[in-house]
C-alpha positions in Angstrom: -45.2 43.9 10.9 -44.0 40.6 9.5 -43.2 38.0 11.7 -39.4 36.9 11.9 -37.0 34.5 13.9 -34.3 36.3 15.0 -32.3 32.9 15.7 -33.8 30.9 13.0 -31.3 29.0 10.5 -32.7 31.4 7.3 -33.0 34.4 9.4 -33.1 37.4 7.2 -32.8 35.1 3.6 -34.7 36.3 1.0 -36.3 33.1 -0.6 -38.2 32.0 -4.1 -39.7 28.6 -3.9 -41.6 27.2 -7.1 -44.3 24.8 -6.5 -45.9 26.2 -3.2 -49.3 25.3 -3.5 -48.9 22.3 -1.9 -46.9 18.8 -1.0 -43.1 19.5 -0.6 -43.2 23.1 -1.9 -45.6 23.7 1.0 -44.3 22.2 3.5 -40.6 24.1 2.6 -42.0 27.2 2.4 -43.8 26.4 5.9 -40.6 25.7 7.4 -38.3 28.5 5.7 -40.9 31.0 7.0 -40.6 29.7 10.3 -36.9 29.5 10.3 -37.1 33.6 9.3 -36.5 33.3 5.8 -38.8 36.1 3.5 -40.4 33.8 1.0 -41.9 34.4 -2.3 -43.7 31.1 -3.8 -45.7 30.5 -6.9 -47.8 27.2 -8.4 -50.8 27.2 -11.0 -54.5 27.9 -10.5 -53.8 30.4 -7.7 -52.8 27.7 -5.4 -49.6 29.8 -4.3 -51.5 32.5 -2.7 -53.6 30.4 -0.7 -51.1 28.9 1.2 -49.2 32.5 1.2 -52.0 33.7 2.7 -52.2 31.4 5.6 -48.7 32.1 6.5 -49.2 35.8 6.5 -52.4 35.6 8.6 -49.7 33.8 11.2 -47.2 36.9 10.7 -44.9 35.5 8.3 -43.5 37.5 5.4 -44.7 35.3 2.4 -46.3 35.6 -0.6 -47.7 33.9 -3.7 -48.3 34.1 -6.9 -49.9 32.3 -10.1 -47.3 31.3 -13.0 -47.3 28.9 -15.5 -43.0 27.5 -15.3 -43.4 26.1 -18.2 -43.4 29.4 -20.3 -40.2 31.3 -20.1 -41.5 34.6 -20.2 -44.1 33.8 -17.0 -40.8 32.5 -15.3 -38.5 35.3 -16.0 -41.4 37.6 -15.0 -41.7 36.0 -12.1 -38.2 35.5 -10.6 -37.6 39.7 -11.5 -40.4 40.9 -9.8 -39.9 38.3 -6.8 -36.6 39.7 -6.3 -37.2 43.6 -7.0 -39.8 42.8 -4.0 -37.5 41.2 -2.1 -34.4 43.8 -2.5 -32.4 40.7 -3.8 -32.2 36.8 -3.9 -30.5 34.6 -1.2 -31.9 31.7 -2.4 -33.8 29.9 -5.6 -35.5 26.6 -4.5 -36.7 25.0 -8.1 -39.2 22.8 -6.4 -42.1 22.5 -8.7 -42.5 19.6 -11.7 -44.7 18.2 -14.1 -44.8 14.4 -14.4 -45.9 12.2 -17.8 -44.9 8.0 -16.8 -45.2 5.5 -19.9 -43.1 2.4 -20.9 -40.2 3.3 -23.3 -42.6 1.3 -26.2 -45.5 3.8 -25.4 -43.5 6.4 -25.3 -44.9 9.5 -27.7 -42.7 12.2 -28.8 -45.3 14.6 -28.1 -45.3 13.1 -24.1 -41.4 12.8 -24.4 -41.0 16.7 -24.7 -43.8 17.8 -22.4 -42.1 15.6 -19.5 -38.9 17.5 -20.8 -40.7 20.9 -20.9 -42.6 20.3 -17.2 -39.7 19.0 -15.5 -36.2 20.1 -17.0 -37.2 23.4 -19.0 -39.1 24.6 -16.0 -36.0 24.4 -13.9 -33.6 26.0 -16.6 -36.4 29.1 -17.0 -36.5 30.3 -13.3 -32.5 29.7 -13.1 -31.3 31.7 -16.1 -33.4 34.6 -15.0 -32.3 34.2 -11.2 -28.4 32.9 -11.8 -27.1 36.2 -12.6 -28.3 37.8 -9.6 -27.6 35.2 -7.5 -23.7 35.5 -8.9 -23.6 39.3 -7.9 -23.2 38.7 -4.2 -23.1 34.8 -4.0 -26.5 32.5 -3.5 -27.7 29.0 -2.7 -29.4 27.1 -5.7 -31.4 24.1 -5.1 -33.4 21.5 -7.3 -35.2 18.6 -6.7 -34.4 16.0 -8.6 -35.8 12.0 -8.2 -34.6 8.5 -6.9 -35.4 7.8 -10.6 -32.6 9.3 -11.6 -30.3 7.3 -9.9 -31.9 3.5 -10.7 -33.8 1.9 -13.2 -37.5 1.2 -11.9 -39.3 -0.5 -14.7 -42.9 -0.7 -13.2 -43.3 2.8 -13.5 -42.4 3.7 -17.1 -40.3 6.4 -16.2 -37.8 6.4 -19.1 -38.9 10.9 -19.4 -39.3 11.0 -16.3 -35.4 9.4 -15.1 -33.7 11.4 -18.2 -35.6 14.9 -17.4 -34.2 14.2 -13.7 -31.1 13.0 -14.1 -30.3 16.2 -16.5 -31.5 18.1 -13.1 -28.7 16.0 -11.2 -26.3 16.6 -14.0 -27.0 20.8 -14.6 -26.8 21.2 -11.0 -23.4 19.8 -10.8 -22.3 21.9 -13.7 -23.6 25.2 -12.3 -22.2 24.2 -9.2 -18.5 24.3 -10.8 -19.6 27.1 -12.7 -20.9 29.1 -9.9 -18.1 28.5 -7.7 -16.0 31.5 -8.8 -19.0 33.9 -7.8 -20.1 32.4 -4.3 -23.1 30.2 -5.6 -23.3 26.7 -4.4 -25.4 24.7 -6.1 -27.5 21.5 -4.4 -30.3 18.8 -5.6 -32.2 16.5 -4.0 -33.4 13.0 -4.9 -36.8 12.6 -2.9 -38.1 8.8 -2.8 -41.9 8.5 -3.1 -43.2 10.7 -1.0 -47.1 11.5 -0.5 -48.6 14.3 -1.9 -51.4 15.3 -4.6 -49.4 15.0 -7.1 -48.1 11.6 -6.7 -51.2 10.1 -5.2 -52.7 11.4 -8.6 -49.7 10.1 -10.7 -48.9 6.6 -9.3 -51.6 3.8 -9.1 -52.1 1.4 -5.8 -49.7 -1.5 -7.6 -46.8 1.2 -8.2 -47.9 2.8 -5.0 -47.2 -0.6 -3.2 -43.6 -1.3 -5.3 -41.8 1.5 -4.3 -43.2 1.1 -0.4 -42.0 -2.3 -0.8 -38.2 -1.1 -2.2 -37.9 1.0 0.8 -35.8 0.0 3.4 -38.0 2.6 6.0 -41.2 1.0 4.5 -43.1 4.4 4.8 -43.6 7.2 1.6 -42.0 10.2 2.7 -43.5 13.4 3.3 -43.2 16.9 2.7 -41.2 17.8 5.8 -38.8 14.9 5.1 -37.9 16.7 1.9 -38.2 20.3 3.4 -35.6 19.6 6.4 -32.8 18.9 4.0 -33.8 21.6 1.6 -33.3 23.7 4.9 -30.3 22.4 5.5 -28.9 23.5 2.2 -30.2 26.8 1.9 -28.4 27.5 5.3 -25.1 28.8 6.4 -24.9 25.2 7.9 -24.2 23.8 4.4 -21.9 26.4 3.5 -18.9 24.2 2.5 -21.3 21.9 0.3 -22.3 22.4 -3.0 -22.2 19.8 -6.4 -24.1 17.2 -4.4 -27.6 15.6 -4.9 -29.0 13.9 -1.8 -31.3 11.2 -1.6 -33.8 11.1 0.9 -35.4 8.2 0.2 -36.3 6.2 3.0 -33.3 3.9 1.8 -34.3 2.9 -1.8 -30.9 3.4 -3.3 -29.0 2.1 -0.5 -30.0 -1.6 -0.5 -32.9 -4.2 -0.7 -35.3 -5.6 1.5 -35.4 -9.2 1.9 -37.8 -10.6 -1.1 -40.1 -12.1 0.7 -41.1 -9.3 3.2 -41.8 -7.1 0.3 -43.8 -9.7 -0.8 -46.0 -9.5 2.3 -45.6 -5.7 2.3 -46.5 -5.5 -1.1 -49.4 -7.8 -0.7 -50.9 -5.0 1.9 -51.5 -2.6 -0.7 -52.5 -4.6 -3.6 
């Protein structure tokens, strides 16, 4: 018998998480399990069921699968028989993204539509199939947006990357007014840089040191850091919140550093 938390804040939820095979995803669906929340997760290469597998080993009702977000029909797929499994959907946490980071005058069309396709499409695929289920007896929608939607950050060359995510700020605000009527509250969230495989892959040591450096808590962030407000908002704790994206960001779009400390914090990492 699966294990559950009889107190915990998602006890009973019924939960699909994209991205679970490792950084944030991971580390949410760690947490939701552990708060009593039933999780289905999904990633590529069969990543998914690896960390599912874990979790179950440890009693917790989880499971993962192998889809490519990117193609609608894998999505929709996906999201039906996650929730047929499930009995219904409490929750859909679009967590998962591509990434593709050039400067605006390297910018290809053919890398301009895969960073829309890996990071905007992906999210409209899994919530078209899940949003009219979620609208039959009400439901909690969250997606992860970026800091880079919010501010201009031109060592990166993130012009994709800043549109794909702010259209994930924007369409979450609209389905939040949209899904009002039906019970759905609809959340993002605007991580900072915070470590994982993906990003370690994606962001060289002089990027890397920039965004450390623009930090006013002068650490990356972590899964957990992500996952605890992505709790929060799949909870009955949030449930007079929706329309909102919320940085966590270890301060980057609050304020500045003084110059020349990130100088001398920038210096440590380059």
């Amino acid at each position: 018998m699966a294990k559950t938390a009889d107190n915990g804040r998602l006890h009973g939820k019924r939960v699909l998480i994209t991205g679970t095979g490792g950084g944030q995803g991971e580390a949410a669906q760690r947490l939701f399990a552990r708060e009593g929340a039933r999780v289905v997760g999904c990633d590529l290469k069969g990543a998914a069921e690896v960390t599912a597998a874990a979790l179950r080993a440890d009693g917790y009702d989880v499971t993962g699968h192998t889809v490519d977000l990117s193609d609608n029909a894998q999505s929709t797929a996906w999201v039906r028989e996650a929730v047929a499994g499930l009995g219904g959907i409490d929750v859909l946490y679009n967590n998962a993204a591509g990434f593709g980071f050039a400067p605006f005058s390297g910018m290809t069309l053919e890398l301009w539509r895969h960073v829309m396709s890996v990071e905007l499409d992906l999210v409209f695929h899994t919530t078209s199939a899940a949003w009219p289920l979620l609208c039959e007896n009400g439901g909690v929608l969250i997606n992860t947006a970026s800091y880079s939607a919010l501010r201009g950050i031109e060592p990166l060359g993130q012009v994709a990357h800043a549109a794909a995510k702010g259209g994930v700020v924007s369409m979450t605000r609209a389905l939040a007014a949209e899904g009002a009527r039906y019970g759905v509250r609809a959340n993002s969230i605007a991580p900072g840089f915070v470590a994982s495989p993906a990003t370690d892959s994606a962001v060289d040591p002089v990027g890397r040191a920039w965004q450390l450096s623009n930090h006013l808590i002068q650490r990356p962030g972590t899964g957990e850091d992500i996952a605890y407000m992505a709790l929060y908002l799949a909870s009955d704790e949030s449930s007079w919140v929706t329309g909102q994206n919320f940085s966590v960001d270890g301060g980057a779009t609050a304020g500045w550093r003084d110059d020349r400390e990130a100088d001398r914090i920038r210096a440590l990492y380059t």
